[in-house]
C-alpha positions, -999 to +999 in steps of 0.1 A: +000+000+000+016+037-005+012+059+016-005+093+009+014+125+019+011+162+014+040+174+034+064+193+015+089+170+028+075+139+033+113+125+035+150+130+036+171+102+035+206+113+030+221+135+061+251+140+086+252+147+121+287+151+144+292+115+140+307+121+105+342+140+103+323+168+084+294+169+104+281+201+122+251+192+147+245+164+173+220+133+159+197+151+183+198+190+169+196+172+135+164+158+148+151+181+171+155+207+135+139+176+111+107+183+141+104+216+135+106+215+098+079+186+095+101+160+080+081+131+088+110+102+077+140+112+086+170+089+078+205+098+093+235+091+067+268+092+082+295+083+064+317+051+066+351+059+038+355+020+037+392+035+022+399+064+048+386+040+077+422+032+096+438+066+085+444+087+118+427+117+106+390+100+105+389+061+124+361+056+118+356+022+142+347+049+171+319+071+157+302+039+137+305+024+169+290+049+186+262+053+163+246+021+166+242+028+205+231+064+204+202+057+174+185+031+188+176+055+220+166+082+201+145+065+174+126+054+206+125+087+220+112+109+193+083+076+179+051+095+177+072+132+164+098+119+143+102+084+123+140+085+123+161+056+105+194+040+107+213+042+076+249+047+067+266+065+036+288+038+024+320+053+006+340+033-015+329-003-005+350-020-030+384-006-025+385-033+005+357-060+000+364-077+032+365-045+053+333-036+038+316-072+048+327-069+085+308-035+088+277-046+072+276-076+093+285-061+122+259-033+123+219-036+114+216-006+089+178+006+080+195+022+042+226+021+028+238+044+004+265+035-019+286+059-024+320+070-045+339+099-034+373+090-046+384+066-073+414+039-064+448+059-053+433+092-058+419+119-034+386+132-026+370+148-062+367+175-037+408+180-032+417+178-071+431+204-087+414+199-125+435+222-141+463+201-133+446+167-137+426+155-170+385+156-159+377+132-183+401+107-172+390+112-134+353+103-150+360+072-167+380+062-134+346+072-114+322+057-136+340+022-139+342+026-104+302+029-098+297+003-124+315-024-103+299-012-069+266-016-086+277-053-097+287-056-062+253-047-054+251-053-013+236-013-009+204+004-016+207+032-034+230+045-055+239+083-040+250+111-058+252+099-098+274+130-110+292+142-079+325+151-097+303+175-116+301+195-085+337+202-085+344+200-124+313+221-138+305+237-102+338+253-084+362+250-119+339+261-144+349+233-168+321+221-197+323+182-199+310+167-230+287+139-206+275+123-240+307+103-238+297+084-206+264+080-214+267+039-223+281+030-191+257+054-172+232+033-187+247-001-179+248+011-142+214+017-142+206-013-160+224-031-136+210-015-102+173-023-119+180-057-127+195-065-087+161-040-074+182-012-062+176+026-067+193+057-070+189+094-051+180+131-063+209+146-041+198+182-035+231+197-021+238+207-058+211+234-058+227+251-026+264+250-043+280+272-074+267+236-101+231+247-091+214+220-102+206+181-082+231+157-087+221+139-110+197+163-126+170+161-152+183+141-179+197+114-155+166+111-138+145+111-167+167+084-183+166+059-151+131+062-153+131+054-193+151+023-184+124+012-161+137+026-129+112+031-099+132+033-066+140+068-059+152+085-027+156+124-022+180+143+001+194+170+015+226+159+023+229+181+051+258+183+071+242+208+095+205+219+109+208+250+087+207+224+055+184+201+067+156+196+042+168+220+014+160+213-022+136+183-013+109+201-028+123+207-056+136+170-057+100+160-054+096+184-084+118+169-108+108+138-098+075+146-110+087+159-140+105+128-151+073+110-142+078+098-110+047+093-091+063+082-057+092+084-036+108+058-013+124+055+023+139+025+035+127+008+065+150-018+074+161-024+040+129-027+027+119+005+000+087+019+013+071+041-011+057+076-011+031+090-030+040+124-048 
């Protein structure tokens, strides 16, 4: 059955509280602010950088660890005001396979969003200096890279289709010809429909210099012409202020590309929303 909504933000499934090394707010001002701004399913995203996850600056055993004692309290505590999930944003799961197996087994994630943020023996898209490195060459790296996470398969959604783009197109100004990557964009998507996974209208791209979602329009529009259906929206806050931008306008587009629901996951499973 799919449930009915009106609520301008009926969900947000990709955010970051304190317990990410970019984080801002507490899980709790992150959900005392989802109160106040009506999001009725909240799902908190931190991130796990399978790759980054013994180097000093972040270890992440500590905050994942802490995570999966802190949530279950407060999910109890705010039932009846706020429907909060337990997901994770899972970066680069396949730089170490058998890393990334001992975290999902070791922890009962609600969503998991697969995520690349880096390519193999690179940096962060975010660090690169792209007038010193070839873009396209950093794509085909990225885009190989989600095609064999998406083989892998063991995640939900897949976050943040054109990230790069935010750095590339966004903060350098550089025009990339996409056409070139548009076969293996659609054997990604191809292959998260066949294995029943989705992928995510990011919003943080409306709030940053690449203005639009990530992916936008034409990516959308083409997942769903491939016979896509799951879709997730977020803000991918990484502080109250953020919370909940854009997912209006995610629900938007969505429409637009003929979308007639949305989904958040409830332990693992995609419940759907209608728009």
């Amino acid at each position: 059955m799919i449930e009915e909504r009106k609520d301008i933000i009926p969900a947000d499934s990709h955010n970051h509280s304190t317990q990410s090394p970019d984080g801002k707010n507490t899980l709790r001002e992150m959900a005392e602010r989802a109160c106040e701004l009506g999001i009725e399913h909240y799902t908190i995203t931190d991130h796990l950088e399978i790759n980054k996850f013994y180097d000093p600056e972040f270890l992440y055993e500590e905050p994942v660890k802490q995570s999966s004692l802190l949530l279950p309290s407060l999910i109890e505590e705010y039932k009846g005001r706020l429907d909060i999930h337990y997901g994770v944003e899972l970066g680069q799961p396949v730089h170490d396979y058998a890393l990334t197996q001992r975290m999902l087994d070791s922890y009962d994630y609600e969503f998991i969003i697969g995520s690349c943020h880096m390519v193999k023996g690179w940096d962060d898209f975010y660090f690169l200096d792209y007038k010193k490195v070839d873009p396209h060459y950093v794509l085909n790296l990225y885009f190989e890279e989600l095609l064999e996470m998406a083989e892998w398969g063991k995640f939900d959604v897949l976050g943040h289709l054109t990230y790069p783009l935010r750095y590339i197109a966004g903060d350098f100004g550089i025009k990339i010809d996409m056409s070139r990557y548009e076969a293996i964009i659609e054997k990604i998507f191809k292959t998260l429909i066949q294995k029943g996974m989705g992928i995510e209208i990011n919003t943080s791209g409306l709030r940053q210099k690449i203005g639009v979602t990530l992916p936008d329009e034409h990516y959308i529009s083409l997942y769903k012409k491939l016979g896509g259906e799951i879709l997730t929206i977020g803000s991918d806050a990484h502080c109250t202020a953020d919370l909940g931008k854009g997912i209006a306008e995610g629900i938007s587009l969505a429409k637009k590309c003929g979308f007639d629901k949305i989904y958040y996951y409830d332990h693992r499973k995609p419940t759907p929303i209608k728009i």
